[in-house]
N, C-alpha and C positions, 0 to 999 in steps of 0.2 A: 539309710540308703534311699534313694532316690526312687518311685516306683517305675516299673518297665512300662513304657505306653504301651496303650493294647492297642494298637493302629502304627502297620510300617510305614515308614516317611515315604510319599508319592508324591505324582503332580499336583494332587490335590490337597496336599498338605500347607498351610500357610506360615507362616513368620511372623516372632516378636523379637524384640533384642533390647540389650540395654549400649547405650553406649557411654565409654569415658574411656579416661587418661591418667591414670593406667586402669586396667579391667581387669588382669589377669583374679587379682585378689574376689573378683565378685563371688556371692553366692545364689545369688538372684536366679541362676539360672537353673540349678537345682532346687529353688523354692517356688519356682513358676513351673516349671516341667511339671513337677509333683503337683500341681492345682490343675495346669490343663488335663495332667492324666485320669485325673481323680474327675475332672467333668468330663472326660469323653473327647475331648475335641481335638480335631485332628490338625492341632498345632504345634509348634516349637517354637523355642525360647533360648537365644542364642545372645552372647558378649562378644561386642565388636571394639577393638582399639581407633577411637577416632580422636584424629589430631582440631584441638580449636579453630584452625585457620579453617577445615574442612567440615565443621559439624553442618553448615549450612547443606550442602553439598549433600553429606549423607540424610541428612533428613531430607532432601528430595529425594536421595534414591530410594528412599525408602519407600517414600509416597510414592513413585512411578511404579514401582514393582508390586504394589497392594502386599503389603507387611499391614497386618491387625493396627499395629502399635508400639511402639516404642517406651523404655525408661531412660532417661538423663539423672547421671551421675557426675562427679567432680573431670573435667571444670567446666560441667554446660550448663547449669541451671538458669543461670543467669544469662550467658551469652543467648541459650534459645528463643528468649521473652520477645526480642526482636523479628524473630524466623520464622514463626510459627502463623499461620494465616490466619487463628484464632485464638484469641486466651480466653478460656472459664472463666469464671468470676473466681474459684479458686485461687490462679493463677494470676487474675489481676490483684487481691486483695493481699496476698502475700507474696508477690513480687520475684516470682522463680518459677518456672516449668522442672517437673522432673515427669509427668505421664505428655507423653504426645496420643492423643486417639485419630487415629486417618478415619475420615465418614465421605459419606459422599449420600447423594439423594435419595431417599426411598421412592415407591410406586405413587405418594400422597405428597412429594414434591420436599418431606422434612428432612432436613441433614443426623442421619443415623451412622452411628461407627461400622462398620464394614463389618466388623469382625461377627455382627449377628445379621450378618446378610449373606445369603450364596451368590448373589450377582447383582450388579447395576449400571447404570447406563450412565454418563456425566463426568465430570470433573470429581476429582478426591480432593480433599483440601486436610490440614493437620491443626489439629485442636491442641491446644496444651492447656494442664491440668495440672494441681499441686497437691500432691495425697501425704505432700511431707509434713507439713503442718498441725493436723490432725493426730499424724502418727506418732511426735514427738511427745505429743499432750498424753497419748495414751498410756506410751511407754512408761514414761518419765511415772503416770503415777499407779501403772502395776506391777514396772519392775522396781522402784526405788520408793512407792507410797509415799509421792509427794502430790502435791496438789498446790498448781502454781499460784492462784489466789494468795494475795499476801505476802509471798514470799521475795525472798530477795537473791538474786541471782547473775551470779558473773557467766558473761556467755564472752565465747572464745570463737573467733573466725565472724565475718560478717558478708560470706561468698552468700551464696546460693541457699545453702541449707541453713545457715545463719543466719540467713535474713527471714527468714519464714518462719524461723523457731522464735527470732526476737518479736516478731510482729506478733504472732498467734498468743506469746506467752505476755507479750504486752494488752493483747485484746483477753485475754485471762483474767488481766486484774495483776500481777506482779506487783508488790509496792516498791522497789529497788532492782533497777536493771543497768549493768554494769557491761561496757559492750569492748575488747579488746581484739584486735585488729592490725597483724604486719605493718596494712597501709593504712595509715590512724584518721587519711583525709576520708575514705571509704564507711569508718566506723563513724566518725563525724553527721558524713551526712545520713546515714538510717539513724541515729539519734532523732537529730532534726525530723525526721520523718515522723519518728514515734514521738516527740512530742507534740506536733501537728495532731496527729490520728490521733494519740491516747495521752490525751494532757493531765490527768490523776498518774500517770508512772513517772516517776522519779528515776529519768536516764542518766547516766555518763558516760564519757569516755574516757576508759582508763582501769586502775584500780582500783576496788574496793579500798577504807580504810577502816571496816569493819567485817561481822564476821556475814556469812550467807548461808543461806536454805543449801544451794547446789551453784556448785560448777558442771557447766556444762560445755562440753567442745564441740566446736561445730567445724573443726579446720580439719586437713587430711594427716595430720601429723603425730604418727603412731602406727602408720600403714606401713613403711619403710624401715625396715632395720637398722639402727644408728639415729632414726629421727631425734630430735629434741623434744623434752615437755613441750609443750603448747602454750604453757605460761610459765611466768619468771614464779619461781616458788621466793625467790628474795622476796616479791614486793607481794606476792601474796603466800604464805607458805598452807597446804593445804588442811592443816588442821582446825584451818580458821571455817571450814565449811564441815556441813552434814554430810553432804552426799555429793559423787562425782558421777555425770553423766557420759560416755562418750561415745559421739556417733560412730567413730568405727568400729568394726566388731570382728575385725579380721588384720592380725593376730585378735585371738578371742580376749587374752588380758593384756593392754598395751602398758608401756610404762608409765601412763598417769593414773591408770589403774593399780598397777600396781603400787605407786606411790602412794593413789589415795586409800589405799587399805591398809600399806603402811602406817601411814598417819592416823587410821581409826576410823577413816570415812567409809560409810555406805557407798556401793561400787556397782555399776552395771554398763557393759557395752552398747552398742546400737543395733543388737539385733532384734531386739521388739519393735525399733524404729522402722527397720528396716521388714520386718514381717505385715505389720497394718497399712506400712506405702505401699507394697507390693499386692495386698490382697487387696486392699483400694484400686487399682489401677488392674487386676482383675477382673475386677467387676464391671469398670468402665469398659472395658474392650469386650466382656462377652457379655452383659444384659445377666447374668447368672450368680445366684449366690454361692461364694466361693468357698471352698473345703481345705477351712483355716490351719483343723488342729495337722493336717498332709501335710501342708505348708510349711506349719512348725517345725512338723516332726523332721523334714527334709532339710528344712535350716540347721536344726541345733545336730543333726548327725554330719551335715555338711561342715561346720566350721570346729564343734566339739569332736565328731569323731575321727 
């Protein structure tokens, strides 16, 4: 359970949110609540449904109204890279926004995040950041003790969160990366990409016709009831890999989860993914070391209980 903020919502309370399409399924907002309350601050952390045509839109409102900050979820990550008045080198380096930070100038003229300032004078502008990257790396090897160096790995979706996870786990060292994709022109060119940047990875597009370290999913498919696997078990059948990753974590066991446990593989969802982006992007918006294991604990009663 979530803890009770010790501070009633007022005027002087401010705003985070995450947005996407669909949101209802988030948890975010009980893993963020439970860290602001745990620091004190007298903020909230709220899930908005925003339509693609309109993200542009809502990320100004959100910058006019001085909201702390923002997370992007499916399907903005990628559409925001363009939106955004500024990209991190985060963000530039692995090719997605999922943290927006609104800053605007301090008394010494530097562009600081709002969220550790009481007031300012100027123009706000919206930074985008990518804490998915990092959080995938983390996950991956203290929930399924893997370590991407060396390995070989079919990765599934090449939106937003797939493109960050193919880059980071490319800039890892992966010896075989295997990149499948709906629209196979999209899978195509981040190939292209990562051979460019990382010419030791041995990319395709396509199937494996060998076995791998891990599958990992990076598409939304597993969120919806009646979804389809994510890949064809014909041309790969899961037994041919160790371990299956997958980034949603809500249903807590999707059906390629539970496939791959059927078949013998090591299994883990994306809620550790999902725990290290969001305490990353904590941090960015309050200057404050964030109170992880709150965090956790609000997640895993959030989606397990």
């Amino acid at each position: 359970m979530t803890p009770a903020h010790p501070k009633a919502i007022g005027a002087t309370t401010r705003l985070v949110a995450v947005y996407g399409q669909p949101i209802r399924h988030s948890a975010s907002p009980a893993m963020q609540n439970a860290g602001i309350a745990m620091l004190g601050l007298d903020w909230r952390y709220v899930a908005c449904e925003v339509d693609p045509e309109r993200l542009a839109d809502a990320i100004r409102g959100a910058q006019s109204m001085h909201f702390v900050g923002l997370n992007l979820t499916v399907p903005h990550k990628l559409l925001a890279v363009p939106i955004v008045d500024e990209l991190d080198e985060s963000a530039r380096t692995w090719g997605a926004v999922n943290t927006v930070v609104f800053e605007a100038r301090n008394p010494e003229g530097q562009w600081t995040p709002i969220g550790r300032m009481d007031r300012w004078d100027g123009p706000i502008r919206s930074r985008g950041h990518n804490t998915d990257a990092d959080a995938i790396v983390r996950s991956l090897n203290e929930d399924l003790a893997i370590e991407p160096r060396g390995a070989r790995v079919l990765l599934l979706g090449a939106g937003g969160a797939g493109r960050a996870a193919a880059l980071r786990l490319a800039d890892e060292g992966v010896s075989c990366l295997w990149l499948v994709n709906r629209t196979e022109a999209r899978a195509a060119d981040l190939a292209a990409e990562i051979r460019g940047r990382f010419p030791a990875v041995d990319v395709e597009v396509g199937y494996p016709e060998t076995d791998v370290e891990i599958v990992l999913n990076a598409t939304s498919l597993g969120l919806k009831t009646g979804d389809p696997l994510p890949l064809d078990t014909a041309r790969f059948p899961l037994g041919r890999a160790d371990a299956v990753y997958d980034m949603v974590y809500r249903p807590a066991s999707t059906p390629l989860l539970e496939a791959a446990r059927a078949a013998g593989c090591r299994a883990a969802n994306g809620l550790g993914m999902l725990l290290y982006q969001g305490a990353a992007a904590l941090e960015l918006w309050s200057g404050r070391t964030v109170p992880i294991d709150a965090m956790r604990a609000a997640l895993e009663s959030e989606v397990y209980g």
